[in-house]
Structure formats: C-alpha cells, structure tokens
OpenMM code with the backbone's topology and positions (N, CA, C; nanometers):
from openmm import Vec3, app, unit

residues = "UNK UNK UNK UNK UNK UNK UNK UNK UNK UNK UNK UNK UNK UNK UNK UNK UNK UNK UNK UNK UNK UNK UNK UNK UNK UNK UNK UNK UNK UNK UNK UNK UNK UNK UNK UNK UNK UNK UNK UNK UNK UNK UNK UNK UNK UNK UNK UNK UNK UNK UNK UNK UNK UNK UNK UNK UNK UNK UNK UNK UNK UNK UNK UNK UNK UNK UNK UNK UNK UNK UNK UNK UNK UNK UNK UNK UNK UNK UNK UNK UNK UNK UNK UNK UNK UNK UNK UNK UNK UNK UNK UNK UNK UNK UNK UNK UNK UNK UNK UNK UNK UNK UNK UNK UNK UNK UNK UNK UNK UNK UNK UNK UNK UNK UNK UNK UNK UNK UNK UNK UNK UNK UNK UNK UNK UNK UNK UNK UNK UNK UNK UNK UNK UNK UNK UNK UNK UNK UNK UNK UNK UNK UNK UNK UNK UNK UNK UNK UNK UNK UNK UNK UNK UNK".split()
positions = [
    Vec3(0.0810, -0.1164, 0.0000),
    Vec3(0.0000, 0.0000, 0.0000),
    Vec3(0.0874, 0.1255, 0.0000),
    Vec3(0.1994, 0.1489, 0.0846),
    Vec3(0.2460, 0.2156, 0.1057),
    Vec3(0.3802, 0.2707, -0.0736),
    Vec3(0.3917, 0.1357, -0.1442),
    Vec3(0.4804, 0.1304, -0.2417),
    Vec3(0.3333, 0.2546, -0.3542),
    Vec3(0.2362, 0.2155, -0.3224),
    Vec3(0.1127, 0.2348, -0.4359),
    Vec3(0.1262, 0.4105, -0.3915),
    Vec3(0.1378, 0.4309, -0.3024),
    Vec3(0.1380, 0.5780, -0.2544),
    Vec3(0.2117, 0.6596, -0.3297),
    Vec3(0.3532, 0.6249, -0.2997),
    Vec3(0.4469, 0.7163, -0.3566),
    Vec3(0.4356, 0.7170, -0.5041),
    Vec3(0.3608, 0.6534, -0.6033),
    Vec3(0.3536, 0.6392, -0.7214),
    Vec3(0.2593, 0.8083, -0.7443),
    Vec3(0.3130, 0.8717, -0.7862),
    Vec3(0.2296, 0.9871, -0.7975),
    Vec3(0.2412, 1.0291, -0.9262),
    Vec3(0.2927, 0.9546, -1.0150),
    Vec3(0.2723, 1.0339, -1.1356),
    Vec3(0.1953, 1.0824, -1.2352),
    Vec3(0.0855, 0.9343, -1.2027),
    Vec3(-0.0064, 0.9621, -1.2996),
    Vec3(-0.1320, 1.0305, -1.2104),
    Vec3(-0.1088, 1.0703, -1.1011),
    Vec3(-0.2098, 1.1602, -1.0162),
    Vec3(-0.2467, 1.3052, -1.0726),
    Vec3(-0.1031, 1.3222, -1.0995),
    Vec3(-0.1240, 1.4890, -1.1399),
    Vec3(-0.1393, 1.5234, -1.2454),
    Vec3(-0.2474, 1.5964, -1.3420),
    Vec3(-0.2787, 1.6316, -1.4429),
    Vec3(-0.2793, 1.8344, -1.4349),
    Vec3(-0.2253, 1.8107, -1.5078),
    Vec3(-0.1828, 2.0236, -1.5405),
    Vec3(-0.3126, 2.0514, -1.6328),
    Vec3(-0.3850, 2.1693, -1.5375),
    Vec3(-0.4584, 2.2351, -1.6383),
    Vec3(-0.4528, 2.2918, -1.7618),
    Vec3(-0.4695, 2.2963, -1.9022),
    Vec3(-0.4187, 2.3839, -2.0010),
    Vec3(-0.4951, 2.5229, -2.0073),
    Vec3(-0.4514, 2.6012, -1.9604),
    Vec3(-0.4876, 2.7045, -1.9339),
    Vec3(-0.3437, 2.8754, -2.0010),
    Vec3(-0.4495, 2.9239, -2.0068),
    Vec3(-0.3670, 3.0795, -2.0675),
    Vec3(-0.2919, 3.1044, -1.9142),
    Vec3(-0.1644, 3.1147, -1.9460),
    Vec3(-0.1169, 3.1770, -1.8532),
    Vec3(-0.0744, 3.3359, -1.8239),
    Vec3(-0.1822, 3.3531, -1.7205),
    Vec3(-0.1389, 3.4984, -1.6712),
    Vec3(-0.0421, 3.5238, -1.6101),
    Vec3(0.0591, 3.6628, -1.5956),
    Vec3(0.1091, 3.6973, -1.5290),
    Vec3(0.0730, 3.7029, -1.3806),
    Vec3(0.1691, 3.6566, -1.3320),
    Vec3(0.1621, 3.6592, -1.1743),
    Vec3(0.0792, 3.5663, -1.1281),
    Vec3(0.0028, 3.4682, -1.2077),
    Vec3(-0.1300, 3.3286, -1.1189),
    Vec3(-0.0136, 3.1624, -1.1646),
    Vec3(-0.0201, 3.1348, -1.0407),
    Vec3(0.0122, 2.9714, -1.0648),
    Vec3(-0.0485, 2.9178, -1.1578),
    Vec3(-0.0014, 2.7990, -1.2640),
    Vec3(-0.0969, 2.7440, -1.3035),
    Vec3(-0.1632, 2.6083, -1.1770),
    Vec3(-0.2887, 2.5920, -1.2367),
    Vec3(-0.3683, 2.4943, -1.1571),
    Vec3(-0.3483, 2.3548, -1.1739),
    Vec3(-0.3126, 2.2807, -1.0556),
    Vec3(-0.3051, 2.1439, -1.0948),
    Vec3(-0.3978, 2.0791, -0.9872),
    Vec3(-0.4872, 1.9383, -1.0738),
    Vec3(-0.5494, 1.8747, -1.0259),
    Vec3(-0.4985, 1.7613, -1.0235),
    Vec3(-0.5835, 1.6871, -0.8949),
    Vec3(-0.5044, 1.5871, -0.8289),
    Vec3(-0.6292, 1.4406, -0.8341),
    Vec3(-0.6270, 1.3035, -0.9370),
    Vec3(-0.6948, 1.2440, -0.9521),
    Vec3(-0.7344, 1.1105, -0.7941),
    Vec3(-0.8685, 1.1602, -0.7580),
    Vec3(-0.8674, 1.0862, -0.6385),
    Vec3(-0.9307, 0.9385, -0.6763),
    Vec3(-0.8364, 0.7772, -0.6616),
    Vec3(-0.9405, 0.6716, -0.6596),
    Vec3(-1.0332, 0.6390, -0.5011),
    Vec3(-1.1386, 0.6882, -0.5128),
    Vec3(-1.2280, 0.6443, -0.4498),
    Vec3(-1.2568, 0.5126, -0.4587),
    Vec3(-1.3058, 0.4046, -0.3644),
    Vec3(-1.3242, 0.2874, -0.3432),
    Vec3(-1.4613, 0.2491, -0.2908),
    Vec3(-1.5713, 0.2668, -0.3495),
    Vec3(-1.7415, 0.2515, -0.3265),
    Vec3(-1.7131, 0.1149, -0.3013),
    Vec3(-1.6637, 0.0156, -0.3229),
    Vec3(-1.7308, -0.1299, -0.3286),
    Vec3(-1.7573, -0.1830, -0.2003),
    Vec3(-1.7091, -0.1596, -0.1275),
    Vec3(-1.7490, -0.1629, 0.0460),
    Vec3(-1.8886, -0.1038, 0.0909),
    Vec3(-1.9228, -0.0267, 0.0112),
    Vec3(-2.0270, 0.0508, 0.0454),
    Vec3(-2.1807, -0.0274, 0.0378),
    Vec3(-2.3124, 0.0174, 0.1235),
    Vec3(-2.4154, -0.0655, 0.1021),
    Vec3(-2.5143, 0.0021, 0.1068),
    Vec3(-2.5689, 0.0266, 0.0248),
    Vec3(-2.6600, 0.1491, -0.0023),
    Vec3(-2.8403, 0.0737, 0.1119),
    Vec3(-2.8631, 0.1261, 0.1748),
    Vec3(-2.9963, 0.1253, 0.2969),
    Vec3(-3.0665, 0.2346, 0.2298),
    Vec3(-3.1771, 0.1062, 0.1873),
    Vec3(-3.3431, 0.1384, 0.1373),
    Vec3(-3.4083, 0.2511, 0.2275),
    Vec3(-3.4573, 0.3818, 0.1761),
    Vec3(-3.5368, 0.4630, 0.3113),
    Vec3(-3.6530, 0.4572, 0.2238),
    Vec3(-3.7507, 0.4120, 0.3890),
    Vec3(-3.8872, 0.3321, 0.3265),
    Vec3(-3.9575, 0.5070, 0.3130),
    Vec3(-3.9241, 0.5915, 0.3487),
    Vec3(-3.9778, 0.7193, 0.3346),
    Vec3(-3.9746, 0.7955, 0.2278),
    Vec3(-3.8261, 0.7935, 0.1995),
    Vec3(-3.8268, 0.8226, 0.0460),
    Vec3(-3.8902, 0.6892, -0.0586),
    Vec3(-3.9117, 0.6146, -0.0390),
    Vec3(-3.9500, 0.4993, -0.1677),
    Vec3(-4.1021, 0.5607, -0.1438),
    Vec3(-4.1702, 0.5787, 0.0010),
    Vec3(-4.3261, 0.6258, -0.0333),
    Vec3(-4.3316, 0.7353, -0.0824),
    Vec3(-4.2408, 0.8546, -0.1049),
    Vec3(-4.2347, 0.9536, -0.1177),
    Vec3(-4.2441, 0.9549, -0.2994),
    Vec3(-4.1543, 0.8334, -0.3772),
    Vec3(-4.0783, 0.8475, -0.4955),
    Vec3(-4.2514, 0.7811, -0.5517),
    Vec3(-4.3651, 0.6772, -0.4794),
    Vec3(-4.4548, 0.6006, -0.5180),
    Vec3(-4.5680, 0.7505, -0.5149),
    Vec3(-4.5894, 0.8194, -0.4077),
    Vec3(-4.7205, 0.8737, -0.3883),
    Vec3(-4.6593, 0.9920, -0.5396),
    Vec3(-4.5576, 1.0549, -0.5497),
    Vec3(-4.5145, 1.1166, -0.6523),
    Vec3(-4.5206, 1.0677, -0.8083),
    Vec3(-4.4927, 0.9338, -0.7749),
    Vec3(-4.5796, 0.8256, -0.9630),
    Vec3(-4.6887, 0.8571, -0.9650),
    Vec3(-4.7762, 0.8079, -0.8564),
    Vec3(-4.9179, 0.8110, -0.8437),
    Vec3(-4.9827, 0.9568, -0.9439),
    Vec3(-4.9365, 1.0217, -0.8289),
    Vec3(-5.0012, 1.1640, -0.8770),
    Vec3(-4.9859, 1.1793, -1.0133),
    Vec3(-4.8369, 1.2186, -1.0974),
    Vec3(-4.8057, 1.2366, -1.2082),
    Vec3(-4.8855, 1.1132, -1.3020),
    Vec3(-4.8733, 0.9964, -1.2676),
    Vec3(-4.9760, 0.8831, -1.3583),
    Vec3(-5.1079, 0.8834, -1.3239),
    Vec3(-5.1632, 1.0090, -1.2274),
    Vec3(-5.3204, 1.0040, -1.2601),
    Vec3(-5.3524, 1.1463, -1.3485),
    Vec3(-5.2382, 1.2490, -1.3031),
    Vec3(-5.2032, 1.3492, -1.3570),
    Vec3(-5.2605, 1.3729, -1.5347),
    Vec3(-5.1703, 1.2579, -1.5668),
    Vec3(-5.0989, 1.2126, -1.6832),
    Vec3(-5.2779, 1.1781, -1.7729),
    Vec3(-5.3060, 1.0599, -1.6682),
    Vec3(-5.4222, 1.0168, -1.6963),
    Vec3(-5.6011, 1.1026, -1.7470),
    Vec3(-5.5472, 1.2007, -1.6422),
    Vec3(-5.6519, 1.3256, -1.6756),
    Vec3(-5.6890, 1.3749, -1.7716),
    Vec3(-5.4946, 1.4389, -1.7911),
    Vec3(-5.4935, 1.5158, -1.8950),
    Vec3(-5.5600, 1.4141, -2.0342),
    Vec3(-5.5201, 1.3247, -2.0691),
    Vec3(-5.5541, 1.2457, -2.1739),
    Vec3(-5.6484, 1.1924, -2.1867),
    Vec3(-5.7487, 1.1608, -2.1041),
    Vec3(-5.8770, 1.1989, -2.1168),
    Vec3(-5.9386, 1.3223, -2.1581),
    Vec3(-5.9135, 1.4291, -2.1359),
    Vec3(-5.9699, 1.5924, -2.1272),
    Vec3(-5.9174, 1.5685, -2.3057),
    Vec3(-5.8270, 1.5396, -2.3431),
    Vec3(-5.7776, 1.5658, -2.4615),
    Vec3(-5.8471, 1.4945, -2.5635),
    Vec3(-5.8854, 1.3208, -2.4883),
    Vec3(-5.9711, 1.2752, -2.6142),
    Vec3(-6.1154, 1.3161, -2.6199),
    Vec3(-6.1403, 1.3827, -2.5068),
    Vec3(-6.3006, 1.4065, -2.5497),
    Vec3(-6.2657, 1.5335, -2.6074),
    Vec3(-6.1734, 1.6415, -2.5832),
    Vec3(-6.1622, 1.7441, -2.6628),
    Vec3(-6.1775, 1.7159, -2.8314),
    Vec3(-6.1028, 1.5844, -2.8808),
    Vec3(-6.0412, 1.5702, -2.9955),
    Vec3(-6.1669, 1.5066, -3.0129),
    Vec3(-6.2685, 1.4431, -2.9397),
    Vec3(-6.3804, 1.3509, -3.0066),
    Vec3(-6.5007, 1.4695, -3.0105),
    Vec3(-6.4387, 1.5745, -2.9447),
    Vec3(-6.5940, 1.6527, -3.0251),
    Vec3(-6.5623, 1.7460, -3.1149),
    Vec3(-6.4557, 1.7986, -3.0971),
    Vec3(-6.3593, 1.8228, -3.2418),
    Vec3(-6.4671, 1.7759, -3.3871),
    Vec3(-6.4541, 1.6215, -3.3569),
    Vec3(-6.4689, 1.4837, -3.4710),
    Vec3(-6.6159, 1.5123, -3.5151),
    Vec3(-6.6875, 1.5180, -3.3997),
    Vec3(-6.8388, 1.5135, -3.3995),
    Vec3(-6.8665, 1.6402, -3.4467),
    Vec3(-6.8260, 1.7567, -3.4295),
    Vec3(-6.8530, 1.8636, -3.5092),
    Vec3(-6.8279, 1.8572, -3.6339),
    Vec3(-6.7217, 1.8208, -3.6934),
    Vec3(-6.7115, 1.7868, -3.8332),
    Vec3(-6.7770, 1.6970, -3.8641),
    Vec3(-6.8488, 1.5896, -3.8008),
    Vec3(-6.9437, 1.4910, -3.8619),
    Vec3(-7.0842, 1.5960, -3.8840),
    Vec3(-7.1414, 1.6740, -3.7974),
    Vec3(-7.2225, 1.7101, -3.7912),
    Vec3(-7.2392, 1.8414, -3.9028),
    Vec3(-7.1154, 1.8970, -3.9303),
    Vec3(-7.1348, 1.9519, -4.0779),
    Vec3(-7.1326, 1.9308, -4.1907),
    Vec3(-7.0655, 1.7620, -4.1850),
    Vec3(-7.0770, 1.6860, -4.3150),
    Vec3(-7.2105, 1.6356, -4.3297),
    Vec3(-7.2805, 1.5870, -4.2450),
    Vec3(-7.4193, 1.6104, -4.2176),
    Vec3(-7.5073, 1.6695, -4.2982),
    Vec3(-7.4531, 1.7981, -4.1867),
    Vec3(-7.6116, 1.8772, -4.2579),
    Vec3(-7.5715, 1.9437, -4.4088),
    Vec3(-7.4395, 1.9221, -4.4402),
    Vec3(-7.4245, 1.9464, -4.6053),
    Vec3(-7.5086, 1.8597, -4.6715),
    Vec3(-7.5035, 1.7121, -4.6534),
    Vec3(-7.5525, 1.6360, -4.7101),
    Vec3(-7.7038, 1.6489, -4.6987),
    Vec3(-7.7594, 1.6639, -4.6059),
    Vec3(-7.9033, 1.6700, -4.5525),
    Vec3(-7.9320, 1.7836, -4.6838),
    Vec3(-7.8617, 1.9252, -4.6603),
    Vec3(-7.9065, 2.0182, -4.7621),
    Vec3(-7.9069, 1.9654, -4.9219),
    Vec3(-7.8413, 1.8596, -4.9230),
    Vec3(-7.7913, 1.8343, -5.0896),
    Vec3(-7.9161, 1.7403, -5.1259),
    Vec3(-7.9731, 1.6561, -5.0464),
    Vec3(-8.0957, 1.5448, -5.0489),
    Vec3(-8.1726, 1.6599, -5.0568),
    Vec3(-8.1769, 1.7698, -4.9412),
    Vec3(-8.3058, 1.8381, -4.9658),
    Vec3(-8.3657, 1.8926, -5.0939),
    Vec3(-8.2286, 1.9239, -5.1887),
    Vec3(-8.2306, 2.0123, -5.2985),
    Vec3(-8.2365, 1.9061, -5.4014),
    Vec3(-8.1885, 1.7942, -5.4065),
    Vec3(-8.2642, 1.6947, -5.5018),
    Vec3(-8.3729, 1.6089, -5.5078),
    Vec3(-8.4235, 1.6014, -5.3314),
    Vec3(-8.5604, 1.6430, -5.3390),
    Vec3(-8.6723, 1.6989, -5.3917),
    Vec3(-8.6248, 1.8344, -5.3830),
    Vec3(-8.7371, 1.8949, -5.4493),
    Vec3(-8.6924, 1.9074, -5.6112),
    Vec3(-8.5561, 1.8997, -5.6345),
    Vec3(-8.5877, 1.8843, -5.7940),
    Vec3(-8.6408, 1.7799, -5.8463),
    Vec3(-8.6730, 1.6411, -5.7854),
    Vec3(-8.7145, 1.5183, -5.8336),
    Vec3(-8.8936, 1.5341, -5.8012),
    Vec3(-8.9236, 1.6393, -5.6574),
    Vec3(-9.0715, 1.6556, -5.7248),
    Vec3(-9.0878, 1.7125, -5.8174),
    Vec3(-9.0362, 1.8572, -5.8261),
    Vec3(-9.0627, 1.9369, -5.9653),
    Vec3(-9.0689, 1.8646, -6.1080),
    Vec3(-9.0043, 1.7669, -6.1028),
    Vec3(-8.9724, 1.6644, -6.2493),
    Vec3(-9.1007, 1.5965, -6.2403),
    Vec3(-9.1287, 1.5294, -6.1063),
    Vec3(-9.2863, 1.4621, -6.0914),
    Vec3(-9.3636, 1.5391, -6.1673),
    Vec3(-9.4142, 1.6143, -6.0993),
    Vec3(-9.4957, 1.7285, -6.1636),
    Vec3(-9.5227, 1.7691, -6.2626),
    Vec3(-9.3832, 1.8037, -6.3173),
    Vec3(-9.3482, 1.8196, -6.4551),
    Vec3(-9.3881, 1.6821, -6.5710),
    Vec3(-9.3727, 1.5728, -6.5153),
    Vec3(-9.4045, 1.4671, -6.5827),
    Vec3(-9.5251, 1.4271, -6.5627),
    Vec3(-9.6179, 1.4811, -6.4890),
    Vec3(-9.7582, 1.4259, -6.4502),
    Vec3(-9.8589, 1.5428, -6.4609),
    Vec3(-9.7991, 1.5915, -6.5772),
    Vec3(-9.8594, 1.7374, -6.6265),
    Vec3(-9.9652, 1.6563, -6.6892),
    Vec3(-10.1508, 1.6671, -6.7270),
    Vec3(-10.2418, 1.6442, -6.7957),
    Vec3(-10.2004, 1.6760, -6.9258),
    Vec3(-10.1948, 1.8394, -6.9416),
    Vec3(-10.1236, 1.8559, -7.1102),
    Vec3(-10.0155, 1.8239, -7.1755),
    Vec3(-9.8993, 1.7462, -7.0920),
    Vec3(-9.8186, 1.6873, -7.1243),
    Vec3(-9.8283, 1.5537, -7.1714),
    Vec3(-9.9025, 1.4817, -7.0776),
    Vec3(-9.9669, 1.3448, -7.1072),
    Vec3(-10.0425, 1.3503, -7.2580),
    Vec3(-10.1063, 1.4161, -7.2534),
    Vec3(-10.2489, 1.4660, -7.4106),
    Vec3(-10.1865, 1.4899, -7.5118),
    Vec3(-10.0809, 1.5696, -7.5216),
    Vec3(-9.9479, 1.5753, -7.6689),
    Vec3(-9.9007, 1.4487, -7.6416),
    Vec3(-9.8395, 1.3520, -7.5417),
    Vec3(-9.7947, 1.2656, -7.6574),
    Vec3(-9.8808, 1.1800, -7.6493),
    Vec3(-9.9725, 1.1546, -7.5919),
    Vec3(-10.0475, 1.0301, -7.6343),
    Vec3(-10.1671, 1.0969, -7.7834),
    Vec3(-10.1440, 1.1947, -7.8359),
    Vec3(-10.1796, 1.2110, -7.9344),
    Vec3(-10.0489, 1.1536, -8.0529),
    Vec3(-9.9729, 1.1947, -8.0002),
    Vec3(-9.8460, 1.1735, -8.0816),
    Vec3(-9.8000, 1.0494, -8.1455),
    Vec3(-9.8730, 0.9362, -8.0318),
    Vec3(-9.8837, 0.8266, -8.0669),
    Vec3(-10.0028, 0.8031, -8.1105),
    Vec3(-10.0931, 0.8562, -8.1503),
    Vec3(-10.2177, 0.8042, -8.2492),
    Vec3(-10.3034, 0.7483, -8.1111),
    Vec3(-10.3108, 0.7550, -7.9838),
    Vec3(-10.3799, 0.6817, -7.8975),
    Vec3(-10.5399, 0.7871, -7.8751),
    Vec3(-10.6131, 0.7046, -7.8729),
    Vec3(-10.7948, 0.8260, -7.8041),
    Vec3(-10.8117, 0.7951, -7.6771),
    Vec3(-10.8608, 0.8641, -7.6827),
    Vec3(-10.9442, 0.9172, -7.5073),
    Vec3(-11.0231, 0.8086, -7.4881),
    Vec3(-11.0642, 0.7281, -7.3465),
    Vec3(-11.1315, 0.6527, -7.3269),
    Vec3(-11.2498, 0.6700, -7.3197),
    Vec3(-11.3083, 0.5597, -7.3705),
    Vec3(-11.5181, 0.5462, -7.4148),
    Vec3(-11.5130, 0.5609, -7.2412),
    Vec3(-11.6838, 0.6073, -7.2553),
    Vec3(-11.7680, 0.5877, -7.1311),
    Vec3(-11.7610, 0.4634, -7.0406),
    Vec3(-11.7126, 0.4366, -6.8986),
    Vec3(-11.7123, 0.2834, -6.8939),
    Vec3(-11.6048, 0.2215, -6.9141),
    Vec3(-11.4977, 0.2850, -6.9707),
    Vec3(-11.4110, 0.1984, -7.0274),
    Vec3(-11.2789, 0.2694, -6.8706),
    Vec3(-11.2870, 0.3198, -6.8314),
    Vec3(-11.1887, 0.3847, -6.6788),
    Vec3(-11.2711, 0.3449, -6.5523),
    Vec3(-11.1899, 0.2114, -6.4672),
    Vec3(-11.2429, 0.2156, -6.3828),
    Vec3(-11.1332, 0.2140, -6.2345),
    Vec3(-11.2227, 0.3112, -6.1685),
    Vec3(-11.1290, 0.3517, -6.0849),
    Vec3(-11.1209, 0.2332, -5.9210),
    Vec3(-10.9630, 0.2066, -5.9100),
    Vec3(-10.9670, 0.1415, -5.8112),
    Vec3(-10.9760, 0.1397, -5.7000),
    Vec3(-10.9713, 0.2763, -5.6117),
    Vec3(-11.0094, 0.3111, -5.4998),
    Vec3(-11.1320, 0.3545, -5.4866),
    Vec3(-11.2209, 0.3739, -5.5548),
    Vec3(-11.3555, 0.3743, -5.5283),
    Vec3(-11.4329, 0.2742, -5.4203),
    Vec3(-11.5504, 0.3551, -5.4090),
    Vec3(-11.6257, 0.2207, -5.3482),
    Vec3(-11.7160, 0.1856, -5.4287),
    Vec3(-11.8261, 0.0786, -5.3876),
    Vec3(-11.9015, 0.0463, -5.4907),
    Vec3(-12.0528, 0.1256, -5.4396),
    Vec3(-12.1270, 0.0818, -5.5054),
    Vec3(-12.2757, 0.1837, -5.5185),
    Vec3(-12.3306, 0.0962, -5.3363),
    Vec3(-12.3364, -0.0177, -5.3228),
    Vec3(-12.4197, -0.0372, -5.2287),
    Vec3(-12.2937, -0.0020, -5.0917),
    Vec3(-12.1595, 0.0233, -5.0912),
    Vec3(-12.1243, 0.0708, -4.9713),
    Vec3(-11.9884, -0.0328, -4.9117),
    Vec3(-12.0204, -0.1533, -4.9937),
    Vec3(-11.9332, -0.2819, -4.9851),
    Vec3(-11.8008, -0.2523, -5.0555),
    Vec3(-11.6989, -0.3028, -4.9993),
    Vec3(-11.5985, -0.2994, -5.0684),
    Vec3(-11.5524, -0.4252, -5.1792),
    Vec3(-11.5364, -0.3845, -5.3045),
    Vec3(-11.5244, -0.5052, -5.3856),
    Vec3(-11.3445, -0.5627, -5.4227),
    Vec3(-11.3861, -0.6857, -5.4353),
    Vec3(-11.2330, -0.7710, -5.4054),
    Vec3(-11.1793, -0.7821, -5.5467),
    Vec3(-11.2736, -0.7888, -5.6171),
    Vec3(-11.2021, -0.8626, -5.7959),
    Vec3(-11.3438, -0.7747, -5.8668),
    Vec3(-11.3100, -0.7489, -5.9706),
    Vec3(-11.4332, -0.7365, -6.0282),
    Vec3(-11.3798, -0.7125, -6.2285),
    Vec3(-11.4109, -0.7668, -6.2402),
    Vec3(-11.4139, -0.7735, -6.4132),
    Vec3(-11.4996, -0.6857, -6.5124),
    Vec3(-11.4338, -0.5534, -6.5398),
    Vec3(-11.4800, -0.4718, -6.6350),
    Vec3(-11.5423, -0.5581, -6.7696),
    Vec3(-11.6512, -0.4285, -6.8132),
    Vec3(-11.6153, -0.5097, -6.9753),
    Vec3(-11.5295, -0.4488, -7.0586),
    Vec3(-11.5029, -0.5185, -7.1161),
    Vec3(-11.4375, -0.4565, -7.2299),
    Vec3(-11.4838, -0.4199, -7.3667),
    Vec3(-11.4044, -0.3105, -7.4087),
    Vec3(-11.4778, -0.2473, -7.5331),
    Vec3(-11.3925, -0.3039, -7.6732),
    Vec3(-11.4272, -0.4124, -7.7201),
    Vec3(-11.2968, -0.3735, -7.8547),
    Vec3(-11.3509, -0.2399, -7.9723),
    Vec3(-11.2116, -0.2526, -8.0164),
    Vec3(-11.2515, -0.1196, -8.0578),
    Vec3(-11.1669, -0.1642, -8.2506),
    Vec3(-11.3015, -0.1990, -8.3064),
    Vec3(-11.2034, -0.2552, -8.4633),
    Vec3(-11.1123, -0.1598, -8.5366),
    Vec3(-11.0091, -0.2309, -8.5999),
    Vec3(-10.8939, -0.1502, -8.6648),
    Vec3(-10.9530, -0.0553, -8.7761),
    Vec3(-10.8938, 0.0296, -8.7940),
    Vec3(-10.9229, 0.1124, -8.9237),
    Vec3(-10.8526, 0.1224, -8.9991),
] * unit.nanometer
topology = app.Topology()
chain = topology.addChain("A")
for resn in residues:
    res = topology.addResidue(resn, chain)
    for name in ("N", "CA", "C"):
        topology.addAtom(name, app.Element.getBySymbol(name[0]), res)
C-alpha cells in the first residue's frame, strides 16, 4: 500500500490554461475512491415519497388524456355534424328537384301531346275504372271484371 502511494505520477494532471502573469498554473489531483465496500440502505420514506409522486403524475398524466380525447372527439363530432347537414341540404335540394320533375311529368297537357303523338284516343264511357272507389251499395269489392270495349282496326 504504502509502495502504491508514492507512485504519484499519474495523479497529477496540469490544467491547459492561458497563462497569466503573476497566477500559478492549476493542478489537479486524480482521487481513486473505493465505493465497493459501500451498502446502499433502502429509506422506506423516500420509496413512499418516490410512489405517492408516480401516483399523482400517472393520474395526472391520466386526466390530462382523457380531457384531450373528449376534446379531440368533439372536435370529430362537429365535423361529422357539418358533413351532415351538407348532405341533408344536398338530399333536400334533389328532393325537391325530383318533385318538380314529378310534376313536370304528370302534367295532364303533357300526357295529351304525346299520347296524341302516338295516335292513342281518349277513353269510351265505362271503359276507366277507378280502383279506390267504393261500390254503389257501400261494400268494398275484391275482384271485379270490367267489360271490355274492342274497338275494330281502321
């Protein structure tokens, strides 16, 4: 031990440093410290201290990221709800252009040009019978067999 002592050479390391007038330079002196003897004692105060401090920060933690996904899920739902009612408006508006076309197609004088157009006549007396009607005595009828009119070629 005593031979290991006097070995000092590789102890001393010279600072590289600017040298001023009139200051020593600085020399440091490398200490081996010897931990392996050492035994580090658990303090049950600090370990509850290092647990109630997880706790908090991992419910902390937990909060926040909740608060964030319902932030971000109604975020979501608002944009669903304007893709929505775009769409709602776009049905509405082809809606009503598909009645207007009804209409337009279930015009009487529209019907009368072309079924002239095709050479077709107006029906004889008797010859239109309507199916939601009722009948004369009040009964509702199940089947009933018109007559028919032929009508010879010309």
């Amino acid at each position: 031990m005593a031979a290991r002592a006097m070995d000092i050479t590789g102890m001393i390391t010279p600072v590289a440093r600017r040298s001023v007038a009139g200051i020593t330079p600085e020399f440091y002196f490398q200490k081996t410290i010897d931990n392996s003897r050492l035994i580090r004692v658990s303090d049950p105060q600090r370990r509850r201290e290092v647990r109630m401090f997880s706790a908090v920060v991992a419910l902390f933690f937990l909060m926040a990221m909740f608060y964030t996904w319902q932030h971000f899920r109604s975020i979501e739902y608002g944009y669903q709800i304007e893709t929505q009612k775009t769409e709602h408006d776009r049905l509405v508006e082809v809606n009503r252009n598909l009645k207007l076309e009804q209409a337009r197609l279930r015009d009487p004088g529209r019907i009368d040009v072309l079924a002239r157009q095709m050479n077709l006549e107006p029906p004889h007396p008797g010859q239109v019978v309507r199916l939601d009607a009722d009948t004369q005595d009040g009964t509702a009828v199940i089947a009933q067999i018109p007559a028919v009119a032929i009508i010879p070629a010309q």
